[in-house]
N, CA, C and O atoms as CSV, one atom per row, in Angstrom:
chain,resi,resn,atom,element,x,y,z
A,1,UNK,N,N,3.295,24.222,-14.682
A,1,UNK,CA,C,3.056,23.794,-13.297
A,1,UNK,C,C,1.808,22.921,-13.200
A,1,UNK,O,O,1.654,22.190,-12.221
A,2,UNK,N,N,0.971,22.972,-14.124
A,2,UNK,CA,C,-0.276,22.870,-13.946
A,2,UNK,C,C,0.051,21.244,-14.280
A,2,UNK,O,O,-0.324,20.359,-13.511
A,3,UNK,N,N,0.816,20.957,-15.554
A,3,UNK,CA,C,0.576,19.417,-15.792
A,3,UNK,C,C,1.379,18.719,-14.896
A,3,UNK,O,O,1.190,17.512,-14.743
A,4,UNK,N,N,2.557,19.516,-14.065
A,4,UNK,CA,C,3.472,18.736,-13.180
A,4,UNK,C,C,2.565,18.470,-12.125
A,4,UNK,O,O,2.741,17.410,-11.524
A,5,UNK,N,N,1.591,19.237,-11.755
A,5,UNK,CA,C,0.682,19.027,-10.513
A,5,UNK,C,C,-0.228,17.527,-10.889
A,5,UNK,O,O,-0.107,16.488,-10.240
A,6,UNK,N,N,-1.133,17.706,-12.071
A,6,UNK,CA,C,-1.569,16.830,-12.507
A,6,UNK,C,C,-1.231,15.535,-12.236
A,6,UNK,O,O,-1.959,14.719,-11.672
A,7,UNK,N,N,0.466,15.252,-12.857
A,7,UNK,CA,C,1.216,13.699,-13.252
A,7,UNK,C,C,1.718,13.830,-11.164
A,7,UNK,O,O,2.310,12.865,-10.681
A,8,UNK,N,N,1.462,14.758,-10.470
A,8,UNK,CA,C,1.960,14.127,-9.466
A,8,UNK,C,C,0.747,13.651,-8.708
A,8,UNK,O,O,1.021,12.911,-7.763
A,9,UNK,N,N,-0.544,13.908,-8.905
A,9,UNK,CA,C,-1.616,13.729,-8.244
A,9,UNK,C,C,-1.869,11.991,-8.967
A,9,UNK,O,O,-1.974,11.058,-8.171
A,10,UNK,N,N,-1.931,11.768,-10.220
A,10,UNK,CA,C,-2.027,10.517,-10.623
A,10,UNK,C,C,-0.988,9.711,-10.184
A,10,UNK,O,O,-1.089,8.507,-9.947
A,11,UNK,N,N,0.029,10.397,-10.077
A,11,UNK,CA,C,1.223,9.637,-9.062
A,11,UNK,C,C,0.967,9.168,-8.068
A,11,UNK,O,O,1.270,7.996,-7.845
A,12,UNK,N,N,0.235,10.051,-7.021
A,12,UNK,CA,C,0.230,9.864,-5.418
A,12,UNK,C,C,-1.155,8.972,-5.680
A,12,UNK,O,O,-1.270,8.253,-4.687
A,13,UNK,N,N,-2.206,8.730,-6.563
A,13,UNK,CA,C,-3.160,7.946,-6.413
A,13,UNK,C,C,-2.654,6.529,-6.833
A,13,UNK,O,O,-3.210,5.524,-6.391
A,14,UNK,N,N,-1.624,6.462,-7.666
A,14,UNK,CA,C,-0.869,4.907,-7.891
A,14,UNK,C,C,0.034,4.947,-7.001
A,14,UNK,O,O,0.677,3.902,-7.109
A,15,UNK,N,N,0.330,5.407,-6.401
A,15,UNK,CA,C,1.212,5.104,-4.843
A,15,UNK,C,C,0.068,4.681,-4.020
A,15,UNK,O,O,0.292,3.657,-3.375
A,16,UNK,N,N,-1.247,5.265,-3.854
A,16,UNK,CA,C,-2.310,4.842,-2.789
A,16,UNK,C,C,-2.636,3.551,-2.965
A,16,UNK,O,O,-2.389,2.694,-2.116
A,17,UNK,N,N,-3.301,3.277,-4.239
A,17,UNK,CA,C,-4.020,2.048,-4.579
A,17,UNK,C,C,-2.132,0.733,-4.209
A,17,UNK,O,O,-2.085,-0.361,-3.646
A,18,UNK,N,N,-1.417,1.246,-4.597
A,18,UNK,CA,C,-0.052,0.130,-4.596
A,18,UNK,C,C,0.345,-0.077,-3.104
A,18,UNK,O,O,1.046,-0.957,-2.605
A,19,UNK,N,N,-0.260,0.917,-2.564
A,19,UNK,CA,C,-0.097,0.701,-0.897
A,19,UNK,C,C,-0.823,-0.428,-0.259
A,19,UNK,O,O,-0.371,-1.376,0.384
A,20,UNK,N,N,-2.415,-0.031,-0.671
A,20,UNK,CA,C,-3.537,-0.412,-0.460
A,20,UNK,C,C,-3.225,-1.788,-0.447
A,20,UNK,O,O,-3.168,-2.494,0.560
A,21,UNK,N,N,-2.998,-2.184,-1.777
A,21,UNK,CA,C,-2.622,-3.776,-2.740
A,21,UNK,C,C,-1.301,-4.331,-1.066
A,21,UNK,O,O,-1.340,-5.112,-0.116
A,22,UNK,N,N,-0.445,-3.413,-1.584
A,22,UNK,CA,C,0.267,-4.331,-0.217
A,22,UNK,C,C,0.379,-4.133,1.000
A,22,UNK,O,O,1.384,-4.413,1.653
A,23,UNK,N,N,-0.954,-3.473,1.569
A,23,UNK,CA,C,-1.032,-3.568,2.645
A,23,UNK,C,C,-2.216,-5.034,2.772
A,23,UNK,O,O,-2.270,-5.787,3.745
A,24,UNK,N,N,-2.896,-5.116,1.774
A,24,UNK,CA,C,-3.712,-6.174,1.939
A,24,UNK,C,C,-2.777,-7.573,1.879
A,24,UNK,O,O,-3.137,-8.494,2.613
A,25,UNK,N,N,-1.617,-7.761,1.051
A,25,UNK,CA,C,-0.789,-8.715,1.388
A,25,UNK,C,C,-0.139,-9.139,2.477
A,25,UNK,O,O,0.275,-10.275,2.706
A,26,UNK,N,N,-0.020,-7.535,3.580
A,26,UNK,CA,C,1.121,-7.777,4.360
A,26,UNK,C,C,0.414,-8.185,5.561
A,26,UNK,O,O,0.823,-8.799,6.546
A,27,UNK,N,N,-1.071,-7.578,5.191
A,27,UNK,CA,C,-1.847,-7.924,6.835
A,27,UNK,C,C,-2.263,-9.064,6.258
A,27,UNK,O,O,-3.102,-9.534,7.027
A,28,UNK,N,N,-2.119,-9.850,5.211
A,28,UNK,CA,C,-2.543,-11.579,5.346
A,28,UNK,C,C,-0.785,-11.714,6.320
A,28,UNK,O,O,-0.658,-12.137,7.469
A,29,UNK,N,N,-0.017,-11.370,5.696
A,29,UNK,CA,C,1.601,-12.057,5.849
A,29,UNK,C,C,1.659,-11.616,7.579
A,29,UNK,O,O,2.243,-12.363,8.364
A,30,UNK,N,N,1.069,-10.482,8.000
A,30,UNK,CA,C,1.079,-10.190,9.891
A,30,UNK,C,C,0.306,-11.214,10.129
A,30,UNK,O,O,0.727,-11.592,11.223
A,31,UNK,N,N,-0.753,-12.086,9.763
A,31,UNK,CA,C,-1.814,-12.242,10.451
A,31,UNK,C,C,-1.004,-13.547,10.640
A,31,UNK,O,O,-0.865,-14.031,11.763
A,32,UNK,N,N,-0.504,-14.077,9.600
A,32,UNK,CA,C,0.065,-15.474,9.604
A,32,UNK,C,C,1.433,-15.525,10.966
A,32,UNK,O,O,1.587,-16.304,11.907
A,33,UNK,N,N,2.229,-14.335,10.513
A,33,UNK,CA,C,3.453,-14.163,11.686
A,33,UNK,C,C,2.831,-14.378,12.745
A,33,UNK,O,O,3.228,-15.188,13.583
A,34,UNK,N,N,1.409,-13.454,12.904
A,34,UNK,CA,C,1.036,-13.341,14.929
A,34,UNK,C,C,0.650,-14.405,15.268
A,34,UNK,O,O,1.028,-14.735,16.392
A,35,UNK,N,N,-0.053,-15.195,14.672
A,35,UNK,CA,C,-0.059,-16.767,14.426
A,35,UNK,C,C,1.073,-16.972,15.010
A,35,UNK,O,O,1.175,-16.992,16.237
A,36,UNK,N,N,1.824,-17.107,14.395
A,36,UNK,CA,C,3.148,-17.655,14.785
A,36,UNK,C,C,3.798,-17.216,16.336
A,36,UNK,O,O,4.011,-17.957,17.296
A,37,UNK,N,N,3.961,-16.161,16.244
A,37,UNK,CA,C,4.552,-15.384,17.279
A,37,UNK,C,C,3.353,-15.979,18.614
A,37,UNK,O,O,3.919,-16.191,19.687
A,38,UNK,N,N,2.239,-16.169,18.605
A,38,UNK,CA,C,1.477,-16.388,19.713
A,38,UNK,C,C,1.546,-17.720,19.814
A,38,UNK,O,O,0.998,-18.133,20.836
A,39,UNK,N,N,2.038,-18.580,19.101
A,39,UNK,CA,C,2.526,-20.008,19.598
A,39,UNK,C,C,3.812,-19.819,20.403
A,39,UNK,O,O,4.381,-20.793,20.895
């Protein structure tokens, strides 16, 4: 149990940082849409 806990905690921290990564893409890619959308 102990190493399944482990590989899921290094899991959920490469799910965080991969979030992170595209959330920083997506709020360039919103910023550009609201741009858009407010024309």
């Amino acid at each position: 149990m102990d190493e399944v806990f482990e590989i899921s905690i290094t899991f959920a921290q490469a799910i965080k940082c991969y979030l992170l990564y595209l959330q920083r893409k997506t709020n360039y890619l919103i910023d550009i849409t609201d741009g858009n959308i407010k024309r």
